[in-house]
N, CA, C and O atoms as a GROMACS GRO file, in nm:
protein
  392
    1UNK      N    1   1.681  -3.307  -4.066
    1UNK     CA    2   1.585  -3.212  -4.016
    1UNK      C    3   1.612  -3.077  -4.082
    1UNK      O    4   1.679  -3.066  -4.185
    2UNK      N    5   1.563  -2.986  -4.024
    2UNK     CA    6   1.546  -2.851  -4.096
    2UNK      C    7   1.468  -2.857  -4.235
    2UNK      O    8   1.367  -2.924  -4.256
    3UNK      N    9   1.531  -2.775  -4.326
    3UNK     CA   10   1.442  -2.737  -4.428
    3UNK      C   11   1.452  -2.840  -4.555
    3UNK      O   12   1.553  -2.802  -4.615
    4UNK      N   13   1.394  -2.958  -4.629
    4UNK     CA   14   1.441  -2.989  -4.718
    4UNK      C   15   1.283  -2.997  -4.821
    4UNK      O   16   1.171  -2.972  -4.779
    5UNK      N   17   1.318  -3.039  -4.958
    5UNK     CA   18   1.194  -3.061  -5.039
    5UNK      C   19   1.123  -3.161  -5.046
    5UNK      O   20   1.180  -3.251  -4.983
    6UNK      N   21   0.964  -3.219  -5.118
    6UNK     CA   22   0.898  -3.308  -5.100
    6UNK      C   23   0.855  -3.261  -5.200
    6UNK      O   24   0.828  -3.141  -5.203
    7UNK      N   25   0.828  -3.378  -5.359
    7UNK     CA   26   0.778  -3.368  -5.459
    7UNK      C   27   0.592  -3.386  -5.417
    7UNK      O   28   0.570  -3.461  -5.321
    8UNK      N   29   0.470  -3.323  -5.482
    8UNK     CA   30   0.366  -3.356  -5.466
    8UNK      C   31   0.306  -3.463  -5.555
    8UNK      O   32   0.384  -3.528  -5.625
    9UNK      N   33   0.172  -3.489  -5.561
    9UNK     CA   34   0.114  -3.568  -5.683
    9UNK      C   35   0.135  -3.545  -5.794
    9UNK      O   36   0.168  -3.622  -5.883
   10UNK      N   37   0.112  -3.408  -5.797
   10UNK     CA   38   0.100  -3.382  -5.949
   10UNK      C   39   0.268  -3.297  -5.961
   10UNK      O   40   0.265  -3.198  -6.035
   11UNK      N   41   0.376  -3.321  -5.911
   11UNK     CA   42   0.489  -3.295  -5.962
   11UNK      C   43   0.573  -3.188  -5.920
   11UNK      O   44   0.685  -3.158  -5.960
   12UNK      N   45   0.475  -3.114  -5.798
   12UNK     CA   46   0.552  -2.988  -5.827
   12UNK      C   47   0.633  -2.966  -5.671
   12UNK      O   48   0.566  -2.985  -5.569
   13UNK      N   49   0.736  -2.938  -5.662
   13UNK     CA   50   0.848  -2.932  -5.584
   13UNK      C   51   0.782  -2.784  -5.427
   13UNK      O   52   0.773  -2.661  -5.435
   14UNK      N   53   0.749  -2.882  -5.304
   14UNK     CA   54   0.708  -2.773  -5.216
   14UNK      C   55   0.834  -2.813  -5.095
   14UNK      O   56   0.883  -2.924  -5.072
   15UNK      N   57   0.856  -2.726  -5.053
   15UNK     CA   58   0.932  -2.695  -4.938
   15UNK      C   59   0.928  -2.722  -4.788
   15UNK      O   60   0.844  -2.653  -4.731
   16UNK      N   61   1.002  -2.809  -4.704
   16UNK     CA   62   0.915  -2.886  -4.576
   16UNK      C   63   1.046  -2.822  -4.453
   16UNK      O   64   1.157  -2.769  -4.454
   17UNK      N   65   0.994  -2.846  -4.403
   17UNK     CA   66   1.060  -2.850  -4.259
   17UNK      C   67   1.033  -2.923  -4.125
   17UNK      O   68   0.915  -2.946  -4.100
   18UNK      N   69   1.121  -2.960  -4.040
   18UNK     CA   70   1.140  -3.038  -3.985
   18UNK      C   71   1.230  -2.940  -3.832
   18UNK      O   72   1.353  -2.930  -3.833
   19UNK      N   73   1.156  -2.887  -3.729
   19UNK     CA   74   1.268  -2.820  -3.637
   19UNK      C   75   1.371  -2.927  -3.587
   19UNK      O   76   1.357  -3.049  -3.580
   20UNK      N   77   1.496  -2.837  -3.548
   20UNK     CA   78   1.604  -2.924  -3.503
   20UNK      C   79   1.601  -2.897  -3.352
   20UNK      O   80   1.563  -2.795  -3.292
   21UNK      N   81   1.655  -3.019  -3.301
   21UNK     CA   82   1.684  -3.023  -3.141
   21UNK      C   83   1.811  -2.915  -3.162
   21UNK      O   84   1.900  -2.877  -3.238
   22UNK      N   85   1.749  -2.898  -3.040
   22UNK     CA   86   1.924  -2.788  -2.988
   22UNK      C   87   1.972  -2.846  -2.870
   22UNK      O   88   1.930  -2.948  -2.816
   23UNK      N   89   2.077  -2.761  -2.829
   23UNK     CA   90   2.162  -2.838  -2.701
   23UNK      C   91   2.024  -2.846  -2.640
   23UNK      O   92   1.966  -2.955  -2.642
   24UNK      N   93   1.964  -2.738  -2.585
   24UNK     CA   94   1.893  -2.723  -2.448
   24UNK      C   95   1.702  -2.760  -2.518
   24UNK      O   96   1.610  -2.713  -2.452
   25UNK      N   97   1.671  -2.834  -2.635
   25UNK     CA   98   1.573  -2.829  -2.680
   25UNK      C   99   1.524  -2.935  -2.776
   25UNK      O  100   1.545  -2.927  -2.898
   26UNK      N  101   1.455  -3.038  -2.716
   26UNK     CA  102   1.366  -3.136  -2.781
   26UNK      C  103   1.273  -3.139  -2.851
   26UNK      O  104   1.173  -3.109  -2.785
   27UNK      N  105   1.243  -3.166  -2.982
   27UNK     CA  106   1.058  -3.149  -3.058
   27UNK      C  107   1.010  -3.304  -3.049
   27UNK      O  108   1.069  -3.382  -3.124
   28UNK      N  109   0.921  -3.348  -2.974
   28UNK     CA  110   0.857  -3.480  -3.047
   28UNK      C  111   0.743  -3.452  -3.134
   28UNK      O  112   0.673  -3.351  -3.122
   29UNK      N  113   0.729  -3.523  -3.206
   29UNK     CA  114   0.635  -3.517  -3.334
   29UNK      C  115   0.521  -3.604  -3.331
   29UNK      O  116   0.463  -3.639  -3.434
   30UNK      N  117   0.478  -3.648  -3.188
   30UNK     CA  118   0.382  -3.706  -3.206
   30UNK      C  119   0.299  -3.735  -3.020
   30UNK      O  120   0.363  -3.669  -2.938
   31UNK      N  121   0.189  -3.810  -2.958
   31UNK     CA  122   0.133  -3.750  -2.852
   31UNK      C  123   0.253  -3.891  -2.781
   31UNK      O  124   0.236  -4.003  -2.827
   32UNK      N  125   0.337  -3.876  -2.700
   32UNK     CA  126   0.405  -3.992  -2.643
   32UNK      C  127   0.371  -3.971  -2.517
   32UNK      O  128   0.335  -3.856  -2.490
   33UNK      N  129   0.374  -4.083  -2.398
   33UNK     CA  130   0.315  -4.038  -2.256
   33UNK      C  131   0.416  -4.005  -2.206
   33UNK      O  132   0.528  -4.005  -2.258
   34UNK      N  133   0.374  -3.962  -2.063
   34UNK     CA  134   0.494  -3.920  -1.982
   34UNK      C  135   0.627  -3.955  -1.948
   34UNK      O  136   0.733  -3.896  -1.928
   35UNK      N  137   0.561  -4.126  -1.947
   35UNK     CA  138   0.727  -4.183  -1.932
   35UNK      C  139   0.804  -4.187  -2.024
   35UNK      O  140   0.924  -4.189  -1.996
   36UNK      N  141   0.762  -4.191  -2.166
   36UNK     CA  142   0.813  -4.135  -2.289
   36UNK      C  143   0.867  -4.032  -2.274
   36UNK      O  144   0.975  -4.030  -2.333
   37UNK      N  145   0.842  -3.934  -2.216
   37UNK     CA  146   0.871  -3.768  -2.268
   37UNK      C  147   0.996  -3.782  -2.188
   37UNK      O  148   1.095  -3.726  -2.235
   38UNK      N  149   1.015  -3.867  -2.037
   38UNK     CA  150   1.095  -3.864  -1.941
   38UNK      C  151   1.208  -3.934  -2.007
   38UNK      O  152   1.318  -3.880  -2.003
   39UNK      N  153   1.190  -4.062  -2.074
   39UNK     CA  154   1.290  -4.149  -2.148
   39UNK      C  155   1.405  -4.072  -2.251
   39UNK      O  156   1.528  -4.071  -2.253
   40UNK      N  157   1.288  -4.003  -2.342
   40UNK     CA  158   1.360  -3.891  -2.395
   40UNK      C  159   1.436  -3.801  -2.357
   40UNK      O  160   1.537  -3.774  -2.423
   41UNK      N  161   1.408  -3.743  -2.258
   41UNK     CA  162   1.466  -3.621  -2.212
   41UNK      C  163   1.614  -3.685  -2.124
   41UNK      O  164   1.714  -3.613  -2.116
   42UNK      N  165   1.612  -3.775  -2.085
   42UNK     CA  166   1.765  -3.887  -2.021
   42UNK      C  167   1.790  -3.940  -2.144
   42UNK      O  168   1.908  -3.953  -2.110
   43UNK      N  169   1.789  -3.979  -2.245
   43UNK     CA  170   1.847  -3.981  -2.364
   43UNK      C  171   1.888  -3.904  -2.415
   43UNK      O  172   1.966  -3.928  -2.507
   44UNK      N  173   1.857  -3.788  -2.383
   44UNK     CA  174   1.906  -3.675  -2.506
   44UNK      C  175   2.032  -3.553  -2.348
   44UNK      O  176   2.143  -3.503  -2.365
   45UNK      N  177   1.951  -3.552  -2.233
   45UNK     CA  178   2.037  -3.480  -2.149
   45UNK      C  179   2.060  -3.631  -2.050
   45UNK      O  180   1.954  -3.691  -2.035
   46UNK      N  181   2.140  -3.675  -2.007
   46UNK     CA  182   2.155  -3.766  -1.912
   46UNK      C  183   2.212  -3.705  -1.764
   46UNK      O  184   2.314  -3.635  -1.764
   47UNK      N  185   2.158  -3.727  -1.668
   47UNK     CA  186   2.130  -3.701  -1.557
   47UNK      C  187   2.016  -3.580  -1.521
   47UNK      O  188   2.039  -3.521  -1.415
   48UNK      N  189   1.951  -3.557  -1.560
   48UNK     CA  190   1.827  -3.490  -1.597
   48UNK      C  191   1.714  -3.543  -1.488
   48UNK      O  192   1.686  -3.655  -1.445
   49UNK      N  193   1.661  -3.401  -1.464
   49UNK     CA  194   1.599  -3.444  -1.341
   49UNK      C  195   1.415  -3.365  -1.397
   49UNK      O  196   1.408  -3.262  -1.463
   50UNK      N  197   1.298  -3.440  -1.353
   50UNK     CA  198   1.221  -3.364  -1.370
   50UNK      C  199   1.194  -3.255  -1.386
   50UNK      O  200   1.138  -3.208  -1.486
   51UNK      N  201   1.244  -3.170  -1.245
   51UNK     CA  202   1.203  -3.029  -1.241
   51UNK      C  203   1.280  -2.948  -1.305
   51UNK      O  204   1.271  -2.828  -1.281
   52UNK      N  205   1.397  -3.010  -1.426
   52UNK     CA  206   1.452  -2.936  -1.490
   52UNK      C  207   1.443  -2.941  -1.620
   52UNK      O  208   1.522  -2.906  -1.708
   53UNK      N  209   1.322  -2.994  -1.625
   53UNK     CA  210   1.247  -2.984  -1.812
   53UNK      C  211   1.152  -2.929  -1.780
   53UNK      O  212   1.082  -2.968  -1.686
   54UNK      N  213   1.119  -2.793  -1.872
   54UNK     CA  214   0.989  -2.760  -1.929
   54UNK      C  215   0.905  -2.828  -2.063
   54UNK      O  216   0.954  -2.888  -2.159
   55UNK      N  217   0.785  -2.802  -2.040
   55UNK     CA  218   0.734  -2.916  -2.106
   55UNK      C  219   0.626  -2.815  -2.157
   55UNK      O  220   0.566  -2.751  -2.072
   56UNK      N  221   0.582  -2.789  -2.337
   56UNK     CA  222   0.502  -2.712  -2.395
   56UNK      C  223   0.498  -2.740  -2.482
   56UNK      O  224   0.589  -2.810  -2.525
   57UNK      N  225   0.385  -2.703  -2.572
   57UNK     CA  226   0.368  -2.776  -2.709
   57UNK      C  227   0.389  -2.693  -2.848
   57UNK      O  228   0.477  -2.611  -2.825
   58UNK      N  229   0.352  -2.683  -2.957
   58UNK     CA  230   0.383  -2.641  -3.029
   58UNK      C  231   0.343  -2.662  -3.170
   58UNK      O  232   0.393  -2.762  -3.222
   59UNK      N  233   0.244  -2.571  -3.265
   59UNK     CA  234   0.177  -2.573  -3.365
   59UNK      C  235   0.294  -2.533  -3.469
   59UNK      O  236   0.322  -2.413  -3.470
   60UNK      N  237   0.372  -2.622  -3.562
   60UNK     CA  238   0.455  -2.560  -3.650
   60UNK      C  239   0.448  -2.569  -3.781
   60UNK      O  240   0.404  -2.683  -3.801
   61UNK      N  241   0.469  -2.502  -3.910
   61UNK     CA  242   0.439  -2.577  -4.017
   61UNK      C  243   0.554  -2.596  -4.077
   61UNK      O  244   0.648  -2.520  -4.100
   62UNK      N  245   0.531  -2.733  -4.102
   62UNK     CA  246   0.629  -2.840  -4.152
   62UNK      C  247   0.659  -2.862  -4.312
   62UNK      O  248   0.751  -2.914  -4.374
   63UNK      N  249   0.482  -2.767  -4.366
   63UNK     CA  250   0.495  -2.849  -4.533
   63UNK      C  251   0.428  -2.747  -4.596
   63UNK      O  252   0.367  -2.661  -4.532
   64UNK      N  253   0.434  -2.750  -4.748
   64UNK     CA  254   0.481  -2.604  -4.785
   64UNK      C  255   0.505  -2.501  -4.763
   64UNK      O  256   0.415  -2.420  -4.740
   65UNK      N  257   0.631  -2.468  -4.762
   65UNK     CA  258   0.656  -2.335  -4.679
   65UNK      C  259   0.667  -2.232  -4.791
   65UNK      O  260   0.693  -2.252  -4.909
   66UNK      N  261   0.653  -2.166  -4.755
   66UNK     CA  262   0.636  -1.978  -4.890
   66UNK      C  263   0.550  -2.020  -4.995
   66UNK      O  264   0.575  -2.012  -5.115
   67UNK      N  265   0.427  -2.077  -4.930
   67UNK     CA  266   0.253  -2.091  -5.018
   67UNK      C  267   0.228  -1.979  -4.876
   67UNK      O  268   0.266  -1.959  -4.761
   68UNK      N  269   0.114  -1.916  -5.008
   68UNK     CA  270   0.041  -1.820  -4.919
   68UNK      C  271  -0.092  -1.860  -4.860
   68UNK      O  272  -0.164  -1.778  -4.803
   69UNK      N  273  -0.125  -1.993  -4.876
   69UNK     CA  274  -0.260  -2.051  -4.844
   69UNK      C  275  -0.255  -2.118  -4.694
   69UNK      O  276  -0.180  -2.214  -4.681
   70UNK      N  277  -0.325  -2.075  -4.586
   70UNK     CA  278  -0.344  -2.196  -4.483
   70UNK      C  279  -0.355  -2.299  -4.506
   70UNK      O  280  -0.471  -2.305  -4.549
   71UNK      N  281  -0.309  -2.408  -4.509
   71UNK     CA  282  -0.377  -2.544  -4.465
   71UNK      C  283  -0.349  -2.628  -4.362
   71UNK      O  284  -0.248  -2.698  -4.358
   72UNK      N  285  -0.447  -2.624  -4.267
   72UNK     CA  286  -0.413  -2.656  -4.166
   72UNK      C  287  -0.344  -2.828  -4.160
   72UNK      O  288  -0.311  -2.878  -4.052
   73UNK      N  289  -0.333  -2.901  -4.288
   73UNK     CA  290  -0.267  -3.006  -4.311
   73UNK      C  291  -0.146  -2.957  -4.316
   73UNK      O  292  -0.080  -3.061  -4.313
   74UNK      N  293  -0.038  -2.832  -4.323
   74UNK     CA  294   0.062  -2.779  -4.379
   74UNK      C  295   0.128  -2.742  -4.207
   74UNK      O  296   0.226  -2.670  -4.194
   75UNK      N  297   0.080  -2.782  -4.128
   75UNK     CA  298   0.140  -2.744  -3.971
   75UNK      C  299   0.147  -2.908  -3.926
   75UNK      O  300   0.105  -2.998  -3.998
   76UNK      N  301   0.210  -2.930  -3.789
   76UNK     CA  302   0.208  -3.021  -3.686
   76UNK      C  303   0.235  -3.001  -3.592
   76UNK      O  304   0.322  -2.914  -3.581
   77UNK      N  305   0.172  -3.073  -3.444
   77UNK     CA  306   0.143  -3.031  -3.327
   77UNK      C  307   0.295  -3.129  -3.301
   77UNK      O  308   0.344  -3.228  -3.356
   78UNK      N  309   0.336  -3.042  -3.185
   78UNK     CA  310   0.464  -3.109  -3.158
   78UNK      C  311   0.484  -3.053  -3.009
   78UNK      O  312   0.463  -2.939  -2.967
   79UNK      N  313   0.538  -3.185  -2.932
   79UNK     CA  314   0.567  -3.163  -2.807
   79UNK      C  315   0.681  -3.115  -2.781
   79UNK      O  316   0.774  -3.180  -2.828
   80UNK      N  317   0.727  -2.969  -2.688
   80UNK     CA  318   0.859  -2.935  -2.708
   80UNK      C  319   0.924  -2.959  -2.559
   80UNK      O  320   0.863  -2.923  -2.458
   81UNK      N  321   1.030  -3.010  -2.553
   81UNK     CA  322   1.142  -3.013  -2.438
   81UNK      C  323   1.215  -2.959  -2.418
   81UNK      O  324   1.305  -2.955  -2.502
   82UNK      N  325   1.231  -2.851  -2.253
   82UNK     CA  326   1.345  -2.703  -2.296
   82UNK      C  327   1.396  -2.781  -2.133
   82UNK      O  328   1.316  -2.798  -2.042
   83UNK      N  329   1.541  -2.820  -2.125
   83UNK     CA  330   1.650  -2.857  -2.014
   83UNK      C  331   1.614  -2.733  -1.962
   83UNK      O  332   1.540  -2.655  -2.023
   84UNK      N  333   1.674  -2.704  -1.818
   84UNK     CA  334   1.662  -2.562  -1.740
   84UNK      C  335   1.785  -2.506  -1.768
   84UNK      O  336   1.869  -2.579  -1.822
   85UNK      N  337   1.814  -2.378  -1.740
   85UNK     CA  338   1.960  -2.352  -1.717
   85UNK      C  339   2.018  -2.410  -1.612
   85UNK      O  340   2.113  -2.480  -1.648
   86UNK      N  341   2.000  -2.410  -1.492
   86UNK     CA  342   2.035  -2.467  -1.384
   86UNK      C  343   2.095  -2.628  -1.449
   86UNK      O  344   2.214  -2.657  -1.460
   87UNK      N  345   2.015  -2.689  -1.474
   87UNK     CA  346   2.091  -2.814  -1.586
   87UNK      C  347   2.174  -2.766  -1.658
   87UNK      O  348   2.238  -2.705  -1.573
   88UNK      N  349   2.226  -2.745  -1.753
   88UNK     CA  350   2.300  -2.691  -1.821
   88UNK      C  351   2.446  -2.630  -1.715
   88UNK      O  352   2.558  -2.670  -1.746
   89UNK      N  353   2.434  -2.559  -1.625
   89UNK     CA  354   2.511  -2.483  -1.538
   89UNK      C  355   2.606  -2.615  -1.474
   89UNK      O  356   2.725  -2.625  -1.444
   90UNK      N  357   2.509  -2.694  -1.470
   90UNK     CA  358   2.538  -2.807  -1.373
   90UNK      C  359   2.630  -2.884  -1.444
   90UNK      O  360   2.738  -2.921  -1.400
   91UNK      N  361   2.580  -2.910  -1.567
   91UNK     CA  362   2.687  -3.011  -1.685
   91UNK      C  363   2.848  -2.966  -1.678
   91UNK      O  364   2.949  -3.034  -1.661
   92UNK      N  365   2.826  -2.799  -1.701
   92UNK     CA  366   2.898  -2.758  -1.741
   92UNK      C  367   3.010  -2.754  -1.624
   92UNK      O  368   3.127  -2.735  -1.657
   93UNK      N  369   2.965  -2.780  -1.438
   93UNK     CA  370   3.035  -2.743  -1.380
   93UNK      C  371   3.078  -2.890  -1.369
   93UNK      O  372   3.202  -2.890  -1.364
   94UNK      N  373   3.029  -3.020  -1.364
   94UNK     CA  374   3.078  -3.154  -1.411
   94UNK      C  375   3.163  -3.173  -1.486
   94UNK      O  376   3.255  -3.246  -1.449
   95UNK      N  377   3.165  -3.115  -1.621
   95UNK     CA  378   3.230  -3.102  -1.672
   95UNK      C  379   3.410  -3.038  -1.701
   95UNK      O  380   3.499  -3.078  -1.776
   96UNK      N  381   3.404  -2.935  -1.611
   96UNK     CA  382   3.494  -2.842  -1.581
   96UNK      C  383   3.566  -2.908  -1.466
   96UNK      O  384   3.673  -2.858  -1.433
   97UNK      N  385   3.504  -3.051  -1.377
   97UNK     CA  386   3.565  -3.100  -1.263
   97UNK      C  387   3.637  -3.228  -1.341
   97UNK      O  388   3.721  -3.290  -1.275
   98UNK      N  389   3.615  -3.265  -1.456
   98UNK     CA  390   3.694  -3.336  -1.514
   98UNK      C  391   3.799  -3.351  -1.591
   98UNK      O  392   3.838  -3.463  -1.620
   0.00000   0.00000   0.00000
């Protein structure tokens, strides 16, 4: 993930990106349903409780980056996953009991 290159048709070297998960932050890259988004989010934080994911989306561009032209082919809609602090607080005090 992050920033790497992608040759085009005709040869010429453009610049892509890819956001990275963070501790407290999920991107899916595509429309998955709810129980998806839920599967994910206990895969990636485990013991994770609904009301402690925010759930928002996100227009990013992924493909050529430093062209000065829009193209709206050059973005992707991406579903984002943010843990709460309160989660996080919680790991950490689990954690600290072990």
């Amino acid at each position: 993930m992050g920033n790497s290159t992608r040759k085009t048709e005709n040869g010429q070297t453009v610049r892509t990106f890819q956001p990275d998960d963070t501790d407290d932050t999920l991107y899916l890259r595509y429309e998955p349903d709810l129980m998806e988004i839920f599967e994910r989010a206990l895969a990636k934080w485990s013991g994770i409780r609904m009301d402690e994911i925010q759930v928002s989306a996100d227009y990013i561009q992924t493909d050529c980056l430093g062209h000065d032209l829009h193209d709206p082919g050059d973005y992707g809609n991406f579903i984002v996953l943010r843990c709460s602090e309160e989660y996080l607080k919680r790991m950490k005090e689990l954690e600290g009991s072990n």
